[in-house]
PyMOL commands that place a pseudoatom at each C-alpha (Angstrom):
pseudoatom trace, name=CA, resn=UNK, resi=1, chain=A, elem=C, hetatm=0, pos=[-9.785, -15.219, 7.438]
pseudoatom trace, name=CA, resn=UNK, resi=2, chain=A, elem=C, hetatm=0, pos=[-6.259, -16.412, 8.468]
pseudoatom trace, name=CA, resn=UNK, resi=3, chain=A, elem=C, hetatm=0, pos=[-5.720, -17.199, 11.694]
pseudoatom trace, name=CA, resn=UNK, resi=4, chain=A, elem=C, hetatm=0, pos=[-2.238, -17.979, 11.890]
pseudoatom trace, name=CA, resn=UNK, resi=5, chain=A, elem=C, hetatm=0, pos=[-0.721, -14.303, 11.268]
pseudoatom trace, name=CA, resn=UNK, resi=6, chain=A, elem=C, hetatm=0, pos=[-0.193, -11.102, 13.276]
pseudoatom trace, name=CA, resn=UNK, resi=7, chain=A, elem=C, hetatm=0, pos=[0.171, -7.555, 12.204]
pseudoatom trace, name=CA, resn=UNK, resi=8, chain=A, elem=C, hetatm=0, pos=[3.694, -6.437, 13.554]
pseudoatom trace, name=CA, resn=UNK, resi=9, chain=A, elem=C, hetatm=0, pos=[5.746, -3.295, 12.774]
pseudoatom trace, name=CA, resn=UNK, resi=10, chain=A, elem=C, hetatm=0, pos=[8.249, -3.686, 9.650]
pseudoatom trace, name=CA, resn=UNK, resi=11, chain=A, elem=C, hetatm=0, pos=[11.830, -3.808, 11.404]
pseudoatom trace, name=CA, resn=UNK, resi=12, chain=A, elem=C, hetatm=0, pos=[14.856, -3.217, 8.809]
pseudoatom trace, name=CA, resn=UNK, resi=13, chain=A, elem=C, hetatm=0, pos=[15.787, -6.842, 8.972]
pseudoatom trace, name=CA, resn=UNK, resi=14, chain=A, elem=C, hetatm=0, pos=[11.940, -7.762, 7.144]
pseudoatom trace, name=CA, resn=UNK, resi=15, chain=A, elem=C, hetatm=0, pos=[13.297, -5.560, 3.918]
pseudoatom trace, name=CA, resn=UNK, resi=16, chain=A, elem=C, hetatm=0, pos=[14.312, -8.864, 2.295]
pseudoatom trace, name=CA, resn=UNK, resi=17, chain=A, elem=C, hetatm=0, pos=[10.765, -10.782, 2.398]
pseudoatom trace, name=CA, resn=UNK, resi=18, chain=A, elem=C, hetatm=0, pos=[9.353, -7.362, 1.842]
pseudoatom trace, name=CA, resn=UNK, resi=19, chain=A, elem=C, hetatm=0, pos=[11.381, -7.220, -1.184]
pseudoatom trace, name=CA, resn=UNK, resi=20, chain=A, elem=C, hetatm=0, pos=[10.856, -10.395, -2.519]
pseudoatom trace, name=CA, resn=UNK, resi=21, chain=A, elem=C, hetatm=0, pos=[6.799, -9.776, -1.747]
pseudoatom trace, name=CA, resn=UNK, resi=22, chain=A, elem=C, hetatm=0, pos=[7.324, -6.634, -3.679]
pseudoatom trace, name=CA, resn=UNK, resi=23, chain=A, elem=C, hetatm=0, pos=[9.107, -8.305, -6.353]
pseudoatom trace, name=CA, resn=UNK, resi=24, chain=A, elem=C, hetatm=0, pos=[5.863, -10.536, -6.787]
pseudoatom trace, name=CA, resn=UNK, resi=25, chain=A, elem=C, hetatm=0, pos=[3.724, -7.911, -7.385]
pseudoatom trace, name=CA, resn=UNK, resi=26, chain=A, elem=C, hetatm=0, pos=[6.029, -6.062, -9.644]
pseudoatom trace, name=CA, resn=UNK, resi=27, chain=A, elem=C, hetatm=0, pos=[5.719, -9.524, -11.863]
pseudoatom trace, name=CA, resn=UNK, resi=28, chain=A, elem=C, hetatm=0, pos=[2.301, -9.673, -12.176]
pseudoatom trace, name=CA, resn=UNK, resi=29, chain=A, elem=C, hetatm=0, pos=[2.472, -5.770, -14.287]
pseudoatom trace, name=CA, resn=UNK, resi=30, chain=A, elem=C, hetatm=0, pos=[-0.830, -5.082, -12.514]
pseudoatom trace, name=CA, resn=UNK, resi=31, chain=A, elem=C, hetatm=0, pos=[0.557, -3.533, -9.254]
pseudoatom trace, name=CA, resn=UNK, resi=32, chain=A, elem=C, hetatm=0, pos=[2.788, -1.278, -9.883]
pseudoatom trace, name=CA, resn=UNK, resi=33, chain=A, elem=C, hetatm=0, pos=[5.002, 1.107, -12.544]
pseudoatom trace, name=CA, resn=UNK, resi=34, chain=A, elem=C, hetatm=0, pos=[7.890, 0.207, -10.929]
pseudoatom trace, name=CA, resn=UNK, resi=35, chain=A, elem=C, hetatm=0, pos=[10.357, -2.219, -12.912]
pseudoatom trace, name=CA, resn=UNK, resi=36, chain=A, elem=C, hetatm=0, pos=[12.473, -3.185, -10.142]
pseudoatom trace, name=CA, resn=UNK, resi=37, chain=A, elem=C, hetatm=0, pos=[12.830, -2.688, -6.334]
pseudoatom trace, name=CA, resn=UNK, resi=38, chain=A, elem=C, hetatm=0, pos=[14.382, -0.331, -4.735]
pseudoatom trace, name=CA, resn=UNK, resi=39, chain=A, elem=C, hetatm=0, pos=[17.243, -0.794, -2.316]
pseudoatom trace, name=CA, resn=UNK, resi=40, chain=A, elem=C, hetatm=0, pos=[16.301, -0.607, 1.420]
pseudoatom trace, name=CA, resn=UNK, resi=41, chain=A, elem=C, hetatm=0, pos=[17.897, 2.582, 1.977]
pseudoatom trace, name=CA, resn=UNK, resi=42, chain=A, elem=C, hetatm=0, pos=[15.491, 4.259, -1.136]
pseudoatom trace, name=CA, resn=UNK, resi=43, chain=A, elem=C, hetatm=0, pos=[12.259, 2.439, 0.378]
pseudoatom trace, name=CA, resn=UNK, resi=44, chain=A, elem=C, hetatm=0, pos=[13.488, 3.470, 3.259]
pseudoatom trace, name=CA, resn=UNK, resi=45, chain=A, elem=C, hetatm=0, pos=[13.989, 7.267, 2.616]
pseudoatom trace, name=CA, resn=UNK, resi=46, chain=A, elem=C, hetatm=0, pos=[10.225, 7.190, 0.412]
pseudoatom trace, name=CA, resn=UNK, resi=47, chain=A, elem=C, hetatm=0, pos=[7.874, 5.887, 3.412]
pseudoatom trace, name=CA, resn=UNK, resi=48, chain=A, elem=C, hetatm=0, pos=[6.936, 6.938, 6.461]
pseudoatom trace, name=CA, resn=UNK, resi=49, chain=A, elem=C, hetatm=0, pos=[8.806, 5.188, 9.346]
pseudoatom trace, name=CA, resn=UNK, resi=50, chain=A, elem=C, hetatm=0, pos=[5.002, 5.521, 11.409]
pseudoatom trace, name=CA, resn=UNK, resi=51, chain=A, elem=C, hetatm=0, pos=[3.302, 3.445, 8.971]
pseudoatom trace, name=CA, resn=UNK, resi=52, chain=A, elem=C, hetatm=0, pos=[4.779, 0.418, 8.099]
pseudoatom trace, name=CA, resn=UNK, resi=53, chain=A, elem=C, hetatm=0, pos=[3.284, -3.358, 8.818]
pseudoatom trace, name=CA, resn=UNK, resi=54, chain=A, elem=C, hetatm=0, pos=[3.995, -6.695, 8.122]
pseudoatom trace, name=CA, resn=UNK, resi=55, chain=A, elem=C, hetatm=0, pos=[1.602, -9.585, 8.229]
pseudoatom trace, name=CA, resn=UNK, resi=56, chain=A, elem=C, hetatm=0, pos=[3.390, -12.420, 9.672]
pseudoatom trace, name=CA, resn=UNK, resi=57, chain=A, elem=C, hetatm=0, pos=[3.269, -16.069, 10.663]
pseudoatom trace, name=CA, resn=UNK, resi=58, chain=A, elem=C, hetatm=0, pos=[5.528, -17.787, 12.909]
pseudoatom trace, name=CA, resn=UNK, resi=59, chain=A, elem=C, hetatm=0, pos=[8.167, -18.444, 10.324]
pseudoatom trace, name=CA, resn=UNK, resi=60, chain=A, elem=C, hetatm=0, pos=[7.494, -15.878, 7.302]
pseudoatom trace, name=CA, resn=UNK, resi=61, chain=A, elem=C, hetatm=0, pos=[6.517, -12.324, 6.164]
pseudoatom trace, name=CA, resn=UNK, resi=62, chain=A, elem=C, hetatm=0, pos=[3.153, -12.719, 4.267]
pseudoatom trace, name=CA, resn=UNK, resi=63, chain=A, elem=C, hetatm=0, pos=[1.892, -9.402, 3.330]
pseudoatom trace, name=CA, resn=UNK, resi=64, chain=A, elem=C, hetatm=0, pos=[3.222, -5.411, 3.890]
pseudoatom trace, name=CA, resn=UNK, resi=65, chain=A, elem=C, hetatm=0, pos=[1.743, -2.355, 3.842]
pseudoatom trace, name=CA, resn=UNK, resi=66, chain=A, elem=C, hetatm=0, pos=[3.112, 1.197, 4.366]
pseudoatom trace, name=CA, resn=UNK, resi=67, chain=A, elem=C, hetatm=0, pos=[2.702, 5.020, 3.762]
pseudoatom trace, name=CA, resn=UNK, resi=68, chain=A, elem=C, hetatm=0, pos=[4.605, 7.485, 1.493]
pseudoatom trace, name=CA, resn=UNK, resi=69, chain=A, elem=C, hetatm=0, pos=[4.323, 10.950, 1.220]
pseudoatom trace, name=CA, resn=UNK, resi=70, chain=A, elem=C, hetatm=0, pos=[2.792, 12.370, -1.927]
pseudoatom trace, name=CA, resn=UNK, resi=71, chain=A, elem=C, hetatm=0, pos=[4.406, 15.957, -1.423]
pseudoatom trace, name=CA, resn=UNK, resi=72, chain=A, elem=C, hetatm=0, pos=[7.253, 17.944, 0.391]
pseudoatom trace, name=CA, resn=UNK, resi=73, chain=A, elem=C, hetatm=0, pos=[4.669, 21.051, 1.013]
pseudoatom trace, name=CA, resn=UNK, resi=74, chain=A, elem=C, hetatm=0, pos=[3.703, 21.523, 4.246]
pseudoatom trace, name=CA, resn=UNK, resi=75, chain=A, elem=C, hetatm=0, pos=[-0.274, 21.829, 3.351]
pseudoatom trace, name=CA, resn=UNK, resi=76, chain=A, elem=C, hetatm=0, pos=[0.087, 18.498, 2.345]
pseudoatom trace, name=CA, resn=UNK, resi=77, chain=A, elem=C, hetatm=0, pos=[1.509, 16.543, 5.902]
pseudoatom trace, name=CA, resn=UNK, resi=78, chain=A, elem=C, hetatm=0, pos=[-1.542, 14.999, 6.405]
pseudoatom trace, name=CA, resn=UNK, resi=79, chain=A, elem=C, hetatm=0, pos=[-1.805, 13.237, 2.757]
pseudoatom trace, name=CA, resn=UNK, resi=80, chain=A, elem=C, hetatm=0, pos=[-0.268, 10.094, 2.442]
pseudoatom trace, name=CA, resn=UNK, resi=81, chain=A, elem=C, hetatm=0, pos=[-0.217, 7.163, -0.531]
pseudoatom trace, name=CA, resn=UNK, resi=82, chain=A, elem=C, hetatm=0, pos=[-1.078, 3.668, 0.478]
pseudoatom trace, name=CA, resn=UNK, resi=83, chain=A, elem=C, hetatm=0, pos=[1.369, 0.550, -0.578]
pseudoatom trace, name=CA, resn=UNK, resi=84, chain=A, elem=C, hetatm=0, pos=[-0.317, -3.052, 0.340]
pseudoatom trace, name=CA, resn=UNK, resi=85, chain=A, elem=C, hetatm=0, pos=[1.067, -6.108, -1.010]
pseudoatom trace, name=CA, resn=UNK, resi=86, chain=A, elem=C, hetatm=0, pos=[0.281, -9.569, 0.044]
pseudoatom trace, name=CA, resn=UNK, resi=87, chain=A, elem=C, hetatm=0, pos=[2.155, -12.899, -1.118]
pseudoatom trace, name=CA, resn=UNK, resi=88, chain=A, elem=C, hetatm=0, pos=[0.086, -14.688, -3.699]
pseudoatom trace, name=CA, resn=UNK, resi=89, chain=A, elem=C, hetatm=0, pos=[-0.128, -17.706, -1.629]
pseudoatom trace, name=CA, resn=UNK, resi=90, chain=A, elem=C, hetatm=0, pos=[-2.075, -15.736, 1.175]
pseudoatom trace, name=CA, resn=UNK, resi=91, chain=A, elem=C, hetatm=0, pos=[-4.515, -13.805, -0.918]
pseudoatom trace, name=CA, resn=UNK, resi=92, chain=A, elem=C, hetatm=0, pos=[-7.801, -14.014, -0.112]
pseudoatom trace, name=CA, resn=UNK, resi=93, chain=A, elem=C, hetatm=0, pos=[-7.388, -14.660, 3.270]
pseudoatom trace, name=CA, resn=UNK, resi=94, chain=A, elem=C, hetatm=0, pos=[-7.640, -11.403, 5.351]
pseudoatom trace, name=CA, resn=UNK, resi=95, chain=A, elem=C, hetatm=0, pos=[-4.195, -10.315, 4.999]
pseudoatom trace, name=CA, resn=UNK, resi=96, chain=A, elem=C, hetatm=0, pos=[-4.919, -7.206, 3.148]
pseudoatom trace, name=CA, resn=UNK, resi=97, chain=A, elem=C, hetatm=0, pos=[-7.764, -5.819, 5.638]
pseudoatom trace, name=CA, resn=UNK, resi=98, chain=A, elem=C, hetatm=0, pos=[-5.671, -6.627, 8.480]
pseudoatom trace, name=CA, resn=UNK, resi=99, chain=A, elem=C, hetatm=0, pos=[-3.015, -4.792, 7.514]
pseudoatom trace, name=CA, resn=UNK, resi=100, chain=A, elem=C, hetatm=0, pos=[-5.480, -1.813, 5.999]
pseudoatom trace, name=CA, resn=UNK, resi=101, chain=A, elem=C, hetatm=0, pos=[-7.079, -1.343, 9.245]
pseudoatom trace, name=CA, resn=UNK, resi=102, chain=A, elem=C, hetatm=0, pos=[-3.952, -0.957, 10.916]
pseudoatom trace, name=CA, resn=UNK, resi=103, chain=A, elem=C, hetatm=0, pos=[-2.511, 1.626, 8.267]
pseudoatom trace, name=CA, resn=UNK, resi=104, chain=A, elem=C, hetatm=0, pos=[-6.002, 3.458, 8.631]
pseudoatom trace, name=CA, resn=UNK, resi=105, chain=A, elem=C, hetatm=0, pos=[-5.586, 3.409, 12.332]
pseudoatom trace, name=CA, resn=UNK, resi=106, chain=A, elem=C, hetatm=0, pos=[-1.989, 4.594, 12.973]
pseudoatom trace, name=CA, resn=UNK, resi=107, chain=A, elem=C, hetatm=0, pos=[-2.122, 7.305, 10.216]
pseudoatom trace, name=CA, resn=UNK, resi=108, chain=A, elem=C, hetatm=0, pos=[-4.985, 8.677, 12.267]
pseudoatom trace, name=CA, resn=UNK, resi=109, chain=A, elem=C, hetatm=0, pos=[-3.036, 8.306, 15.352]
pseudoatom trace, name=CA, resn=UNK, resi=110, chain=A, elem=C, hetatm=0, pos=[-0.184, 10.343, 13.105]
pseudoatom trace, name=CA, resn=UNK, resi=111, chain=A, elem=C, hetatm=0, pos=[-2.232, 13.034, 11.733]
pseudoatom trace, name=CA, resn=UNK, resi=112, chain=A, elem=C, hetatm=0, pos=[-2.833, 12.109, 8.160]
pseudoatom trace, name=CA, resn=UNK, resi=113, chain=A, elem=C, hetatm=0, pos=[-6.217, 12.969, 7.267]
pseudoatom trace, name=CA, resn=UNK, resi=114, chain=A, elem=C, hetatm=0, pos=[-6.232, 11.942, 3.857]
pseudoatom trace, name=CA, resn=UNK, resi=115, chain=A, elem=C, hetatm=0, pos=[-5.332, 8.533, 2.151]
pseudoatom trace, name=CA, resn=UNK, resi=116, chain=A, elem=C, hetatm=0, pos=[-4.816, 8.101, -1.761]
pseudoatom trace, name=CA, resn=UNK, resi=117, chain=A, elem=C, hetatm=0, pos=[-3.894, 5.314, -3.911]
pseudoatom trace, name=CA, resn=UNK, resi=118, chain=A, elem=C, hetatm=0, pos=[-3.278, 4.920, -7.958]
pseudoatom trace, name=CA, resn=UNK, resi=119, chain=A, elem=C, hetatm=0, pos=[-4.869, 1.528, -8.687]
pseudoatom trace, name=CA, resn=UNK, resi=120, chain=A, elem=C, hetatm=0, pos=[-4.342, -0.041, -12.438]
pseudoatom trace, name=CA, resn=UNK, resi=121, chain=A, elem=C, hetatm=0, pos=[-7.825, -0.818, -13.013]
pseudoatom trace, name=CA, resn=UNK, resi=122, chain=A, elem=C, hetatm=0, pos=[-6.906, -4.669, -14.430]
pseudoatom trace, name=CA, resn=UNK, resi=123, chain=A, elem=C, hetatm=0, pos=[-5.943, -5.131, -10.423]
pseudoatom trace, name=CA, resn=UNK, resi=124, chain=A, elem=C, hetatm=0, pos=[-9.926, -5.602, -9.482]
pseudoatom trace, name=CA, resn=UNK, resi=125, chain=A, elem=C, hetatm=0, pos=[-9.057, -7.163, -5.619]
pseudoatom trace, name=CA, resn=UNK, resi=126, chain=A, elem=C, hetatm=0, pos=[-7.080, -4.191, -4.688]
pseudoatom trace, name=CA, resn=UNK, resi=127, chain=A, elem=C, hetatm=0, pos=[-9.433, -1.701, -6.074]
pseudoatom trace, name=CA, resn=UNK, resi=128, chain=A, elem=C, hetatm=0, pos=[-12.564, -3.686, -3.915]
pseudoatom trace, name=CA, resn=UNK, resi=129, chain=A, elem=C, hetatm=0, pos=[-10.126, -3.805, -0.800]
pseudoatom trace, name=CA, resn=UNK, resi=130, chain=A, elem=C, hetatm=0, pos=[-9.756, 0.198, -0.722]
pseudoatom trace, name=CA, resn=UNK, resi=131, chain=A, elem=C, hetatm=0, pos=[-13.502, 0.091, -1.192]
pseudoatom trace, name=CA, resn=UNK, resi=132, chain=A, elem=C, hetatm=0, pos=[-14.000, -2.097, 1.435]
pseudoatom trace, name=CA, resn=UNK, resi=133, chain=A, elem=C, hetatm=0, pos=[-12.221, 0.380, 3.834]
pseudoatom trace, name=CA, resn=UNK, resi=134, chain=A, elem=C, hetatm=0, pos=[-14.475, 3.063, 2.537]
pseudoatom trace, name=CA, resn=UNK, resi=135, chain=A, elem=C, hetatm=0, pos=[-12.000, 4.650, -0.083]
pseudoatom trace, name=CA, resn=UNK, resi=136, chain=A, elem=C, hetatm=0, pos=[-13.684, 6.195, -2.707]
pseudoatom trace, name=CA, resn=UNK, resi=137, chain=A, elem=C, hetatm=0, pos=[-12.946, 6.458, -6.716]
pseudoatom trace, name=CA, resn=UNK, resi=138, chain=A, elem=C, hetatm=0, pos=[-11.683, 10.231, -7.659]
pseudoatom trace, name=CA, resn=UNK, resi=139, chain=A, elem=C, hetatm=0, pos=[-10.971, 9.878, -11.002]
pseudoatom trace, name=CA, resn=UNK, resi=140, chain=A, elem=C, hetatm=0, pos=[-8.958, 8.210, -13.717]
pseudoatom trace, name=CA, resn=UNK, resi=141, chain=A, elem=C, hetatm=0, pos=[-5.780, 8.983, -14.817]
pseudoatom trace, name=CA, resn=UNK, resi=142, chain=A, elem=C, hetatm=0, pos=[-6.005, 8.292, -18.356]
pseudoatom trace, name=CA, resn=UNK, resi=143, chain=A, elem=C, hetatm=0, pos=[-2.685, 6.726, -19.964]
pseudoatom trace, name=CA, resn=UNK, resi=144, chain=A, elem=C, hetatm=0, pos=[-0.863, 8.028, -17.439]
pseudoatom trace, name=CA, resn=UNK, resi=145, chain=A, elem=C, hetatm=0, pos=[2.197, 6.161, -17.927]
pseudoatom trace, name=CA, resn=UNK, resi=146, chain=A, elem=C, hetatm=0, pos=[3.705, 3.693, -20.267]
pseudoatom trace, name=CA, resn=UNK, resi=147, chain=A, elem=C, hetatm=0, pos=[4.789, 0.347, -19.287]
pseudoatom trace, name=CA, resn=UNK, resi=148, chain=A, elem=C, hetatm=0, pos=[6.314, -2.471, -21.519]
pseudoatom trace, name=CA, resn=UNK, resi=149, chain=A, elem=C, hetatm=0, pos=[5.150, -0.394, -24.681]
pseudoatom trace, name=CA, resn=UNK, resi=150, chain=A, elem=C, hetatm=0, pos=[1.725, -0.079, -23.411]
pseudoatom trace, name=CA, resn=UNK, resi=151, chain=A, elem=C, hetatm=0, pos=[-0.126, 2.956, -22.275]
pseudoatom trace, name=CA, resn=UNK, resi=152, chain=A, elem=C, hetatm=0, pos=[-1.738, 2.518, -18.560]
pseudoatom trace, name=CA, resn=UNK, resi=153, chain=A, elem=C, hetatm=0, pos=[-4.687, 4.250, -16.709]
pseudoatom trace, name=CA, resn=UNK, resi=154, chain=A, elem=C, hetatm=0, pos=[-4.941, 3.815, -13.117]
pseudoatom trace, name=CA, resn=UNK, resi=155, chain=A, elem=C, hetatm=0, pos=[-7.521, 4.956, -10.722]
pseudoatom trace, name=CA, resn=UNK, resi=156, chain=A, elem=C, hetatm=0, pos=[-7.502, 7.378, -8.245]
pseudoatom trace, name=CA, resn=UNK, resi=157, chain=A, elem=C, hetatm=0, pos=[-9.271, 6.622, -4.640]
pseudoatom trace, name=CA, resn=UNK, resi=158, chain=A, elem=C, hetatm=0, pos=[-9.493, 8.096, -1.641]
pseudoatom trace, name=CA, resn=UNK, resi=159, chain=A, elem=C, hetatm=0, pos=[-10.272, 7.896, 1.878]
pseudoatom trace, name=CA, resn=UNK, resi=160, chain=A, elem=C, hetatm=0, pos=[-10.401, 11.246, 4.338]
pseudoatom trace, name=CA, resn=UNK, resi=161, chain=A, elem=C, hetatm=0, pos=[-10.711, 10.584, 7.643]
pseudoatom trace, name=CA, resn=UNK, resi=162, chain=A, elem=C, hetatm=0, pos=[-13.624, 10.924, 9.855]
pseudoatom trace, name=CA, resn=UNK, resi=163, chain=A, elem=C, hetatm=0, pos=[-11.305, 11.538, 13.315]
pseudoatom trace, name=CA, resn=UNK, resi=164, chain=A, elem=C, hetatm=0, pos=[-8.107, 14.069, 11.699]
pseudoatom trace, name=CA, resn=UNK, resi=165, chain=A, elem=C, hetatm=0, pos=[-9.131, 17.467, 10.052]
pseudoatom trace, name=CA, resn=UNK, resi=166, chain=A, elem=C, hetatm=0, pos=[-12.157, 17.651, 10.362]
for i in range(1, 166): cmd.bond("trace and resi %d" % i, "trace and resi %d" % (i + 1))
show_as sticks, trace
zoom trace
């Protein structure tokens, strides 16, 4: 575990390290479909403003992680997608459970009784990480999408909460 980081709340003026950590996840082609990021103000518009973290040292952003809605209906309020990306230099170091617990915690806190996330399958450390915090797998989304010319599956988990809805 990393020792030299805190969990804060995102503040507008983290968007560009977010973006850049975002952009380093988007290169790998194992986090996400996206091609590109967004600009703050469509980020900003997609995720919940209750939800949103940032892992950081005294000098840099290392990690984020922050809710989106998966639906405008009202039964659905409670349901929200996780988004956790760490910096590839601080993998493996805590980042990503820090930042989970605190997502886990405040979306509680918020009402959401139910946490999903689409996983590619190829990105084994995030999959184990949702595990970890006692997601579970729902199903597979077979070929889903296409990316670069290739078909992609990604795995469905998720984690309803033991303290909202029940």
């Amino acid at each position: 575990m990393c020792s030299s980081y805190f969990i804060d709340n995102m503040q507008t003026n983290d968007w560009p390290h977010v973006r850049n950590i975002y952009l380093k996840g988007i290169a790998t082609g194992n986090a996400t479909f996206q091609q590109e990021a967004p600009s703050w103000n469509e980020w900003d518009n997609s995720h919940l403003s209750c939800c949103r973290f940032i892992a950081r040292s005294t000098t840099q952003v290392l990690g984020w992680a922050a809710l989106s809605t998966v639906s405008s209906r009202c039964v659905y309020a409670g349901v929200a997608e996780v988004s956790i990306y760490i910096d590839p230099v601080h993998q493996g170091k805590g980042l990503g459970s820090s930042l989970m617990k605190n997502l886990i915690e405040t979306s509680e806190e918020n009402g959401i009784w139910t946490l999903q996330a689409g996983i590619f399958p190829e990105n084994q450390s995030s999959i184990a990480l949702h595990k970890k915090w006692e997601f579970r797998e729902v199903g597979l989304r077979e070929k889903i999408g296409e990316m670069n010319g290739v078909w992609r599956d990604v795995i469905l988990l998720e984690r309803r909460s033991k303290k909202v809805g029940v």
